[in-house]
N, C-alpha and C positions, 0 to 999 in steps of 0.2 A: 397403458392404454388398451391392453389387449382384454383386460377383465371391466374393470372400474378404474378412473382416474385417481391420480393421486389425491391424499388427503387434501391438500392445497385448491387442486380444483373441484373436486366434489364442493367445496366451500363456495367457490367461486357462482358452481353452475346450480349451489341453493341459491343467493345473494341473487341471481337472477331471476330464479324463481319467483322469490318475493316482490323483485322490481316486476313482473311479470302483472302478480297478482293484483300492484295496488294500480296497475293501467286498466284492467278486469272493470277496478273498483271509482276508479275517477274519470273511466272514457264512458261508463255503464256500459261495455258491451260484457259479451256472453265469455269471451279466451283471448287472452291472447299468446302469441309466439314470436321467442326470441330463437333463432337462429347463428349462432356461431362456432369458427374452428380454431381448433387444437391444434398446433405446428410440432409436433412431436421431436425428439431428439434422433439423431443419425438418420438424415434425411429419407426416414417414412414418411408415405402421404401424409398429408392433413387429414384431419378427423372431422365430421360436422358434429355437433353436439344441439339435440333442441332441445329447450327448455319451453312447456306449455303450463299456462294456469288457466283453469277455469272458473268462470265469478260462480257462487253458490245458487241454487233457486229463489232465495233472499235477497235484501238487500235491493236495490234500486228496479229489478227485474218484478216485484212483485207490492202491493197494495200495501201502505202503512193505515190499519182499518182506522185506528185511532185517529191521525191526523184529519182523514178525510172525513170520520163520524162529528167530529170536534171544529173541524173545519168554520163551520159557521160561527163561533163564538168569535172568533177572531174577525171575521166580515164585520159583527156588531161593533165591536171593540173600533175598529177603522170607523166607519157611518157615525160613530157615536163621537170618537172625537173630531171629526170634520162637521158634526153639530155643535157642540157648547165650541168649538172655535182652537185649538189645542194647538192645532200646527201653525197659526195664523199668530197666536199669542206668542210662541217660543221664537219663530221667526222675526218678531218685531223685537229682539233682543239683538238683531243684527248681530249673527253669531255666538251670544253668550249664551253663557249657560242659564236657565230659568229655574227657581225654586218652587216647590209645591205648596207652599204660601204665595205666591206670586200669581201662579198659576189660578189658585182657590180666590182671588183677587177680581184677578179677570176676569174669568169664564160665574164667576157671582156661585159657586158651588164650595163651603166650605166642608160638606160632610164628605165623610171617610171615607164614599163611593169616589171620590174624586182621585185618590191619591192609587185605589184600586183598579180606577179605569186607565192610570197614566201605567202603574207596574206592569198594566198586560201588554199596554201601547209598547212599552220597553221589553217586554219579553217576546213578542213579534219583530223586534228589530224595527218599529218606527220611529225609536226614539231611540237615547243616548243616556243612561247616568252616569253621574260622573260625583265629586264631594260639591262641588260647585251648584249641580243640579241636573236640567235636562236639558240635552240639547236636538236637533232633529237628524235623522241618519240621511244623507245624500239623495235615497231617492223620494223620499219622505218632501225634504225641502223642493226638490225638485217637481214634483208633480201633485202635490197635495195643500200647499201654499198659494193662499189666489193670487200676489201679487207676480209669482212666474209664470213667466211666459207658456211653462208644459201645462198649465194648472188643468186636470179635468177633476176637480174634489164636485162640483157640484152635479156631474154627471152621474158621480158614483154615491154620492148622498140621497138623490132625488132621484134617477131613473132608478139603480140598481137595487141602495139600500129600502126606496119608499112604494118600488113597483116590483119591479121584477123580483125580488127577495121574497114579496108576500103573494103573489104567482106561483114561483116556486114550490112554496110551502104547501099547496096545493096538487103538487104531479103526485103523488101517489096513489090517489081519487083518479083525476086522471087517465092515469094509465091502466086503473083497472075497469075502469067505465067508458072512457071513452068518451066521455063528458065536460066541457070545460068552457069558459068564454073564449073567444074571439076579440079581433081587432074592429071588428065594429061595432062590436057590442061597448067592449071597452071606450074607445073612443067617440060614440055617442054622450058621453059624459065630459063636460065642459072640462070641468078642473082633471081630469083623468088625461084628452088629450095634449090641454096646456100644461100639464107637469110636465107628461113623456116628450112635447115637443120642443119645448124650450130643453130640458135638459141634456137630449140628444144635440142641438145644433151644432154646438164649437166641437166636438168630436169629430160631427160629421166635416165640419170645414176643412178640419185636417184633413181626414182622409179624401175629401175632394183635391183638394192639393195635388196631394198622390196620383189621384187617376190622372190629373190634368201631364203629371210627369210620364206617364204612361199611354197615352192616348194622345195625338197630334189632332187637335180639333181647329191648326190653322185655317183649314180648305171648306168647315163645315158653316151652315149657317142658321140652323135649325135642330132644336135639343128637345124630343118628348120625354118630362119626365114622370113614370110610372110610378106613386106611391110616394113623393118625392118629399114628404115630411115640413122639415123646417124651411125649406128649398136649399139647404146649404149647398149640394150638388149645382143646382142653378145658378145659386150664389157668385161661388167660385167660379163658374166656368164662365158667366159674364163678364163678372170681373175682368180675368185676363184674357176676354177676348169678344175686342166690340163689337165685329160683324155678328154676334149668334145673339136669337132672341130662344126662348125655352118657358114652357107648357110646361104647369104640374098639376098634376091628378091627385087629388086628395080627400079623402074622409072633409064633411063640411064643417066639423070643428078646428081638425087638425089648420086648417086653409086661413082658418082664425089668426091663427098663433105665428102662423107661418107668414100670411101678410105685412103682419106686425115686423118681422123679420126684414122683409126684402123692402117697404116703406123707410127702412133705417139706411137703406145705402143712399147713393147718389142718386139723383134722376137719372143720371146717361144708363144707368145699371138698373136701379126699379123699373124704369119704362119697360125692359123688354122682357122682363120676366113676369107669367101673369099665370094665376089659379084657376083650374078648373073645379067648380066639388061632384064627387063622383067617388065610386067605386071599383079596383080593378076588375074588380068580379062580374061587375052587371055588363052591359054591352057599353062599348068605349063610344062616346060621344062625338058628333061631326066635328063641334065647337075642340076636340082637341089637333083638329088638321090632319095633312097625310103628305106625303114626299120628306117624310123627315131625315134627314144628315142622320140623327142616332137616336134611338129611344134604350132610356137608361131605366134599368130594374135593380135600384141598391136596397137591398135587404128584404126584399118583399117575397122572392122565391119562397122561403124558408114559411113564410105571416100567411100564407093561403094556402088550403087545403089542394091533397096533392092532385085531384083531376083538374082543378084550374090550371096547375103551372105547365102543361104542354098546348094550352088553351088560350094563354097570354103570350107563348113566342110565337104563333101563329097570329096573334092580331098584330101584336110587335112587326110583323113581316108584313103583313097588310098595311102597316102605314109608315113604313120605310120609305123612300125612292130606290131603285135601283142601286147597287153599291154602298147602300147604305148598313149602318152598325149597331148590331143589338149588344149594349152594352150588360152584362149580369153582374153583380157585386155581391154576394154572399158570402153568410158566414159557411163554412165546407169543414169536411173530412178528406184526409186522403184518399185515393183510388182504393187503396188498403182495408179499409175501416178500421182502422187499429189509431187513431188518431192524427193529429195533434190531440195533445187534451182541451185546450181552451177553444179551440177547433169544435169537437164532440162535447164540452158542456154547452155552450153556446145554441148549439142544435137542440140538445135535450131541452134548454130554458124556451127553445120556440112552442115546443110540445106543451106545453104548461098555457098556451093559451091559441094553440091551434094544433087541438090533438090529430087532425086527420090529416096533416101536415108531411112534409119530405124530411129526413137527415139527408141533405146535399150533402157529394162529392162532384170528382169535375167531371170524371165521363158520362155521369148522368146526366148533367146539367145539356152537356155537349151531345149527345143523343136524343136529346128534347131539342135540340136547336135545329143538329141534321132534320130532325123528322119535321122540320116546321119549315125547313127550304132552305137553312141559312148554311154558306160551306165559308170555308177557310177559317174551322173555327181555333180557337187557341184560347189555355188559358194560363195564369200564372200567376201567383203568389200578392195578396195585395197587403193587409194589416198580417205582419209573421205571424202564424202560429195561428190565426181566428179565422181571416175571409180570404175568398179567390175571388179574381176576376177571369169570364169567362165569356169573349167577343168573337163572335160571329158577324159575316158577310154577306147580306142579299146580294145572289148574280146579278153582273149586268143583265139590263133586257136583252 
């Protein structure tokens, strides 16, 4: 012990080493340290012994360029078989395996693109081969299959694959001009706003849901909703709760699609929720009231250029009551800026059609609130990894 350990433990304290380095490699951090002692013979102290690894500059610390250059081929590959029908077909096997004659059957596509489009579906891991045939990998059936209950395939066929994809493909213009459409330009076009707003709703439901677990709107009676799309937010929070009636402010297409919407529920639920058409931008209209319980901003921060958004919690605060709640729901980055990643694409995908836009995080959000009057702010974690909510309180009088 006086020089180096014996053969035995030198062995020992590699073998730790290597436990060392594959925690480096599966926690993705930067080192880790193992610490332990040696009980020597004829009772000398104990010995500590550390063993440190550190993970390379490589590896999970750093940009796979290829994946992410490549990355889109595989978005098509998904959009593409949630079009000719792939994961709907194999699931009506109720568990079996499907052949790719079976398949070429269904979906009416016998040429060779077909057998191409499922090898990639299988080489993404959304599908299964087996001798049998195909079958769907768990989150595959789970969330991309209409008849489940998680299903959003149509959200990510129609908004992502048919709108935002082809946005996108647009930010590099963009970004060096500073050029690009907007949410009213966009949505001045009938079938433009009725894709994005129907596509968007059962997403949005969910996560209404969520705020509803989040926010106690027993005590409230009155809900402005700011930008409020398909009214899903409205939707839901009538829904579970009778006393509140709720205002949305909408692009005069959007309000189209969105009627059609809230005419589908019950009367006791359509009655109280009702459309204003309008713009958050222009000056907010009498007809949307004032002493409101809470006025809700989901997703809009991000959709409008960045000198309106400390320009909307200050109307927001204007037409609160006293004690009332400026609800924000955004997609965010961390305090950090160093991500989430779906966090920071999200943001960038705003940029692609409101270039003179914010990348929200929360203290920003939360010093546009301070500077607008509102205190007790706070904010926390809404959809993992994509959006925050960020609520603020008008003083009492």
């Amino acid at each position: 012990l006086e020089d180096a350990p014996p053969l035995p433990q030198r062995g020992f304290v590699a073998l730790l080493g290597i436990r060392a380095l594959e925690m480096t490699s599966r926690a993705s951090v930067r080192a880790a340290r193992i610490c332990f002692h040696v009980l020597p013979k004829h009772g000398s102290p104990p010995r500590a012994i550390e063993v440190v690894a550190t993970a390379s500059p490589e590896g999970d610390s750093d940009i796979n360029v290829d994946r992410v250059a490549y990355g889109f081929m595989a978005s098509q590959a998904l959009f593409s078989g949630l079009e000719v029908g792939l994961f709907d077909h194999i699931a009506g096997k109720q568990g079996g395996a499907m052949s790719i004659e079976e398949l070429q059957h269904l979906s009416n596509i016998s040429a060779p693109r077909l057998q191409t489009l499922v090898t990639a579906l299988t080489a993404i891991k959304a599908l299964r081969r087996s001798k049998e045939g195909y079958t769907l990998s768990p989150n595959c059936g789970r969330y991309l299959v209409r008849s489940s209950k998680y299903f959003y395939g149509d959200y990510l066929r129609m908004q992502i694959g048919q709108q935002f994809y082809r946005h996108m493909g647009a930010l590099p213009d963009v970004m060096k001009t500073g050029k690009g459409p907007d949410y009213a330009q966009l949505f001045s076009d009938p079938a433009e706003a009725d894709l994005y707003t129907r596509a968007q709703h059962n997403g949005s439901l969910a996560t209404a849901k969520q705020l509803c677990r989040k926010v106690d709107f027993k005590s409230m009676s009155t809900v402005l909703d700011i930008g409020g799309g398909s009214g899903a937010f409205s939707i839901v929070i009538c829904r579970a709760h009778p006393q509140i009636k709720a205002t949305v402010l909408e692009f005069p297409e959007v309000c189209k699609t969105g009627q059609g919407f809230v005419r589908a529920e019950p009367a006791q639920i359509a009655d109280r929720i009702r459309y204003v058409p309008g713009s958050c931008l222009d000056a907010w209209q009498e007809e949307l009231g004032a002493d409101h319980d809470v006025v809700l901003l989901s997703y809009v921060s991000e959709s409008v250029p960045a000198s309106a958004v400390p320009e909307m919690y200050k109307r927001s605060f204007a037409r609160l009551r006293p004690g009332g709640l400026l609800i924000v729901h955004s997609f965010m980055v961390d305090d950090s800026l160093d991500g989430p990643e779906l966090g920071a694409l999200w943001s960038l995908q705003h940029v692609a059609v409101n270039a003179e836009g914010f990348g929200l995080h929360p203290s920003m959000v939360e010093g546009f609130m301070r500077d607008a009057g509102f205190r007790d702010v706070e904010h926390s974690e809404m959809i993992g990894g994509l959006t925050k909510l960020v609520i603020g309180k008008k003083p009492p009088a």
